[in-house]
C-alpha positions in Angstrom: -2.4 -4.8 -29.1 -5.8 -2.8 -27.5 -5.1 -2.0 -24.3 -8.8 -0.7 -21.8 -6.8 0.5 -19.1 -9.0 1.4 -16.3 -9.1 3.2 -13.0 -6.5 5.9 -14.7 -5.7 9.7 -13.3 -4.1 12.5 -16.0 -1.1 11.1 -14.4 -1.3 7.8 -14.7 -2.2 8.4 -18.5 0.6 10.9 -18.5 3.2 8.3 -17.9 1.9 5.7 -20.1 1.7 7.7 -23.1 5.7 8.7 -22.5 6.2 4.6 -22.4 3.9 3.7 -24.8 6.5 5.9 -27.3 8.4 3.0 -27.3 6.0 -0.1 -27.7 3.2 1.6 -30.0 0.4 -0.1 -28.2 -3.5 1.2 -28.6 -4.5 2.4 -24.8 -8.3 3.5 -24.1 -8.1 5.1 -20.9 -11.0 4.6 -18.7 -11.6 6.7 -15.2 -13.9 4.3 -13.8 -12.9 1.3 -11.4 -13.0 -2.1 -13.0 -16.1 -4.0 -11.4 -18.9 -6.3 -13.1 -20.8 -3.0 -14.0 -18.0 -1.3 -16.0 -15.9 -4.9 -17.0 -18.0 -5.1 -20.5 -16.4 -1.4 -21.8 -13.1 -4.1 -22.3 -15.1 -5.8 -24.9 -13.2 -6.2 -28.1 -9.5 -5.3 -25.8 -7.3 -7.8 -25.5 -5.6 -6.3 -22.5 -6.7 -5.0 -19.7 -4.7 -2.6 -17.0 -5.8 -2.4 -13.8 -4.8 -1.0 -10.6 -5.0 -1.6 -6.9 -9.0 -1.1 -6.4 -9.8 -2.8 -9.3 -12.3 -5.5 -9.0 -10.8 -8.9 -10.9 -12.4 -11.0 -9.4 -14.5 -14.2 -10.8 -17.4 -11.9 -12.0 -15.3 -9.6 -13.2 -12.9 -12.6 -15.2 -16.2 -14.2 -17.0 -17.0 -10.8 -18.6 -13.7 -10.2 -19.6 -13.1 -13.3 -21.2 -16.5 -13.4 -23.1 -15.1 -9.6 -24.6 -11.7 -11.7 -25.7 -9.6 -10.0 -23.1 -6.6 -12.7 -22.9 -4.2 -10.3 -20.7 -4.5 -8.6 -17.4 -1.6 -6.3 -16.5 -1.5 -5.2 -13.3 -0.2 -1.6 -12.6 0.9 -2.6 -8.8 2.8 -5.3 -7.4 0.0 -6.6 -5.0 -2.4 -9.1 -6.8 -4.9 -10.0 -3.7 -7.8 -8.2 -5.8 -7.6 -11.1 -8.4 -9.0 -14.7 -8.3 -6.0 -16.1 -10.2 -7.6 -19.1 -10.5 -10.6 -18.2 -12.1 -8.2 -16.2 -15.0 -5.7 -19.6 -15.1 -9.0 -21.1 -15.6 -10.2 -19.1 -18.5 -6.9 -18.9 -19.8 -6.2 -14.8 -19.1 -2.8 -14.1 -18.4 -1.6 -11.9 -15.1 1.5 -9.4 -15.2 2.3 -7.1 -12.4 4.9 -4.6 -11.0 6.9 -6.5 -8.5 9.2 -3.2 -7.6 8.7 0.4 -8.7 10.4 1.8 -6.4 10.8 0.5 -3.1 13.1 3.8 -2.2 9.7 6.0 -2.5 6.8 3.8 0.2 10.5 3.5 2.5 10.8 7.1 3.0 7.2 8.1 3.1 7.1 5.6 5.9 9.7 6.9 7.8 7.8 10.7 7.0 5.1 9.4 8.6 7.2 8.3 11.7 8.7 11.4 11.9 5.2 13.6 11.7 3.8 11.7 14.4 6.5 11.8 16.7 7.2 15.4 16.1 3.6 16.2 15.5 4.4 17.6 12.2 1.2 17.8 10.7 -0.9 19.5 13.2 2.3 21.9 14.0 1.2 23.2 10.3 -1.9 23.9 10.6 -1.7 25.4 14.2 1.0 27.8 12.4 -0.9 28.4 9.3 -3.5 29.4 11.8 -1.5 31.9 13.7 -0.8 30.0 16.4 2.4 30.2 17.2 2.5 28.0 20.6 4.0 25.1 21.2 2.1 23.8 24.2 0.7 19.8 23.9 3.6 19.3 21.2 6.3 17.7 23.4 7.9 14.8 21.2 9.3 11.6 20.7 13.1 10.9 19.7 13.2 7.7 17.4 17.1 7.9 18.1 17.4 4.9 21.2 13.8 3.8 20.7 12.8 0.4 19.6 11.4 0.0 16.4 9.7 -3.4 15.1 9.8 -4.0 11.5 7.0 -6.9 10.0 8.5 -8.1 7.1 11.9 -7.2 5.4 11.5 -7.4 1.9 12.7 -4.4 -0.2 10.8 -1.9 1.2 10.9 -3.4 4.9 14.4 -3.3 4.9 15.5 0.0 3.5 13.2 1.2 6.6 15.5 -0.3 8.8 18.4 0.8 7.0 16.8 4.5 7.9 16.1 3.9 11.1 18.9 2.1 12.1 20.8 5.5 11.2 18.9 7.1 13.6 20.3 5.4 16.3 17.0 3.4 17.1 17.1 -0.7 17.7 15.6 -2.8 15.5 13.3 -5.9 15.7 12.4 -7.4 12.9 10.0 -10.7 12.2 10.4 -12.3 8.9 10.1 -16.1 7.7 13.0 -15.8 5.5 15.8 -13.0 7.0 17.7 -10.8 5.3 21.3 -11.2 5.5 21.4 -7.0 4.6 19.0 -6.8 7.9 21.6 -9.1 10.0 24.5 -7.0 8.8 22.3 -3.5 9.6 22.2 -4.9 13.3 18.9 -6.1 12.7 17.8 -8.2 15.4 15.6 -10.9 13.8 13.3 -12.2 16.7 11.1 -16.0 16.3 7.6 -14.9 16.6 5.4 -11.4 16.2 4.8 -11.5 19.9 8.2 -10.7 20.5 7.5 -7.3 18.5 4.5 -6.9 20.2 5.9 -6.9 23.7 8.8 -5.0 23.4 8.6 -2.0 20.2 7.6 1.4 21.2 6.5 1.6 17.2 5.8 -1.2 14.8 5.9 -0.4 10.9 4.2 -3.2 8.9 5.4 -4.5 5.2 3.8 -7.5 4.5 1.1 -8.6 1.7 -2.1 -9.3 2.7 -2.7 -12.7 2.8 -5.4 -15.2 5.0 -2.8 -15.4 7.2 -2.0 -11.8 7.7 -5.4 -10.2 7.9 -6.3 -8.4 10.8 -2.6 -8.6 12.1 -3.3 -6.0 14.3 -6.6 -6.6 15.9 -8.1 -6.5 19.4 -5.7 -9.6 20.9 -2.3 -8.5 19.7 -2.8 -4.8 20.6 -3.2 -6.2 24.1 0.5 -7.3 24.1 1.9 -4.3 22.9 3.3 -1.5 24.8 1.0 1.1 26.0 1.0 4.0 23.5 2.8 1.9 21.1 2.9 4.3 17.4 1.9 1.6 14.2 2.5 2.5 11.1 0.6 0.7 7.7 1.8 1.6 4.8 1.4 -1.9 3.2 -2.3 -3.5 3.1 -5.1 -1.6 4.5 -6.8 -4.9 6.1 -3.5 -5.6 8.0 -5.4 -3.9 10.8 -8.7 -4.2 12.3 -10.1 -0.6 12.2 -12.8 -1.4 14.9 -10.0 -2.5 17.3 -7.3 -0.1 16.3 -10.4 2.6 17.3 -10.6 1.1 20.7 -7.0 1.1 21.0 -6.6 5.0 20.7 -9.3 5.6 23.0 -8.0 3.3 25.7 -4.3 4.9 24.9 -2.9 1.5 23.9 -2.1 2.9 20.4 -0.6 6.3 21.5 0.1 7.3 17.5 -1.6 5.7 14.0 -0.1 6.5 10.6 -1.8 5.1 7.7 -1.4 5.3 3.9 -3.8 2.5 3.8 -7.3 1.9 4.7 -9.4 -1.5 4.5 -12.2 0.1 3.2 -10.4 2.7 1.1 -11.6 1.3 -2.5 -14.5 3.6 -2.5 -12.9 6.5 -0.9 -9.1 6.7 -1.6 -7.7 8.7 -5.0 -11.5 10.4 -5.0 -12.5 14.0 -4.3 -15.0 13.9 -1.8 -14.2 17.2 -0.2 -18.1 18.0 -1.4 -20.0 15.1 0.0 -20.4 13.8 3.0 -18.2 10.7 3.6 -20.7 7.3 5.0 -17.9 5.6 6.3 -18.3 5.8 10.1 -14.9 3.7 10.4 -12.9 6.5 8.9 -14.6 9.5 10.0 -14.3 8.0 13.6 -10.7 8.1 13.1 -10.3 11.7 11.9 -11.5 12.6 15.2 -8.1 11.7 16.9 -5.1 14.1 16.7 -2.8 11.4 16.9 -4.1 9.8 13.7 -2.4 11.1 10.5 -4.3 9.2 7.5 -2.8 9.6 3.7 -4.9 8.7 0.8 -2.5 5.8 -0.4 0.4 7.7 -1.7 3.2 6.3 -0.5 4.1 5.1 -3.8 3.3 8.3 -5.5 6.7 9.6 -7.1 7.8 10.5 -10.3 10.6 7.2 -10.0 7.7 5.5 -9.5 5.0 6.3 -11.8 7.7 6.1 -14.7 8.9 2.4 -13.3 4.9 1.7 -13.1 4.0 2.4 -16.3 7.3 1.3 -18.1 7.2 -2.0 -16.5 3.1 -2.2 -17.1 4.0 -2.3 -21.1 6.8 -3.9 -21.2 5.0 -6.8 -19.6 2.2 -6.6 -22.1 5.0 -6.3 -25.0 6.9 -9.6 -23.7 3.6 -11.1 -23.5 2.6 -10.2 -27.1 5.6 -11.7 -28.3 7.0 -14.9 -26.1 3.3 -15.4 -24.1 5.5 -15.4 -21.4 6.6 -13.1 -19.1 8.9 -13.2 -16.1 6.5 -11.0 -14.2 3.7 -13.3 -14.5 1.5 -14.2 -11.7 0.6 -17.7 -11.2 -1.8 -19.2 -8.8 
């Protein structure tokens, strides 16, 4: 099988050649993003890998399944950049990465907690600078504080298996609880207002569906405690930049971590350190010292990238051979 896998890093192609030792596929590696400019290099591929920023959409799908592309293997476990029904349409299968390592965005998350409240990261660069005080850097104990947890899948709940060591209380808001949670302590509460009103930091987990965009937006940071720390590790779009930028100046938001961004397609995994970045959004936020923003890396381990591109042709393998796979999206 040809493979055009796009949007690919030296080590993303790193990893794939170790796992492709043991399938034997053809992989053409493209650095570009996938979008309707760049979708006709898959022409004559019958796969195509793709990753978080990729454009899949409708566009995208008619292109690809003029070139014969009949397989779309996606090298995340989010699928909210494809119009599934568009490829069930054309008749393009969809594989992802449900878990590749859930252990790896869980304790980045919990790093980010722990920066913030300790003020970590601009400790660093005060030292590194020869400044050795310590004045303005009074912190935050996690230990007794309540912690609200939006979801409790995998990751969501080996967060609150961390925290809960701590000593901190946990809230947690999930349609479906987990009974690991319940025997954690987890306190499972009925509605997100709940975690609004009464967490003195909120980590969110969920995907990002109609439902859950803009979960944190001008009207639910008005219920929340004032100085309230959120941390995103999940979807970028989960919050409302605008409003999140109103909440640090009015001090309702007294800490922001975020590995995600909802515009970070064009920005995140890119050097830019030479240009000069046109997204107000984000620069705004750079200008607070209790923001701490990471470039989407939460994931970024070597557990991970080897689960990532393991699973990635193994999917593609299984789909060869059975045009079936168990990690197939559906719409």
């Amino acid at each position: 099988m040809k493979v055009a896998v796009f949007h690919t890093k030296r080590y993303d192609r790193n990893y794939l050649e170790k796992a492709n030792e043991s399938h034997g596929l053809t992989l053409k590696y493209f650095e570009p993003r996938l979008t309707p400019n760049t979708a006709a290099l898959a022409k004559g591929f019958e796969a195509v890998s793709v990753f978080v920023h990729d454009q899949v959409d409708a566009e995208v799908l008619n292109i690809l399944a003029d070139g014969g592309t009949k397989f779309i293997a996606l090298r995340c476990a989010g699928y909210n950049n494809v119009d599934l029904h568009k490829a069930d349409e054309l008749g393009i299968q969809v594989v992802r990465v449900p878990a590749y390592s859930p252990y790896s965005v869980a304790e980045f998350t919990v790093g980010l907690m722990l920066s913030l409240s300790r003020y970590l990261h601009r400790a660093y660069a005060r030292v590194r600078e020869g400044n050795f005080s310590i004045d303005g850097f009074v912190g935050m104990e996690l230990h007794s504080k309540t912690i609200g947890i939006i979801a409790t899948g995998k990751i969501g709940t080996l967060v609150a298996r961390i925290v809960s060591s701590f000593g901190s209380k946990v809230l947690a808001y999930d349609k479906y609880p987990n009974e690991e949670c319940k025997q954690l302590g987890v306190e499972y509460v009925a509605s997100m207002d709940e975690i609004w009103k009464r967490c003195d930091l909120i980590s969110l987990h969920c995907p990002l569906t109609p439902e859950t965009e803009h979960l944190i937006n001008e009207e639910t940071l008005e219920k929340m405690k004032p100085g309230v720390m959120i941390i995103n590790t999940s979807r970028g779009k989960l919050i409302d930049t605008t409003a999140a930028i109103q909440g640090l100046k009015k001090g309702r938001i007294g800490a922001l971590g975020l590995d995600v961004y909802e515009e970070e397609e064009n920005l995140f995994y890119e050097d830019l350190s030479d240009r000069v970045l046109q997204d107000d959004l984000i620069v705004r936020l750079f200008t607070f010292p209790n923001v701490l923003i990471t470039s989407h890396q939460a994931f970024f381990t070597d557990t991970a990238l080897h689960n990532i591109a393991t699973t990635t042709l193994e999917n593609l393998t299984t789909l060869a051979k059975h045009q079936s796979c168990p990690n197939e999206v559906k719409p």
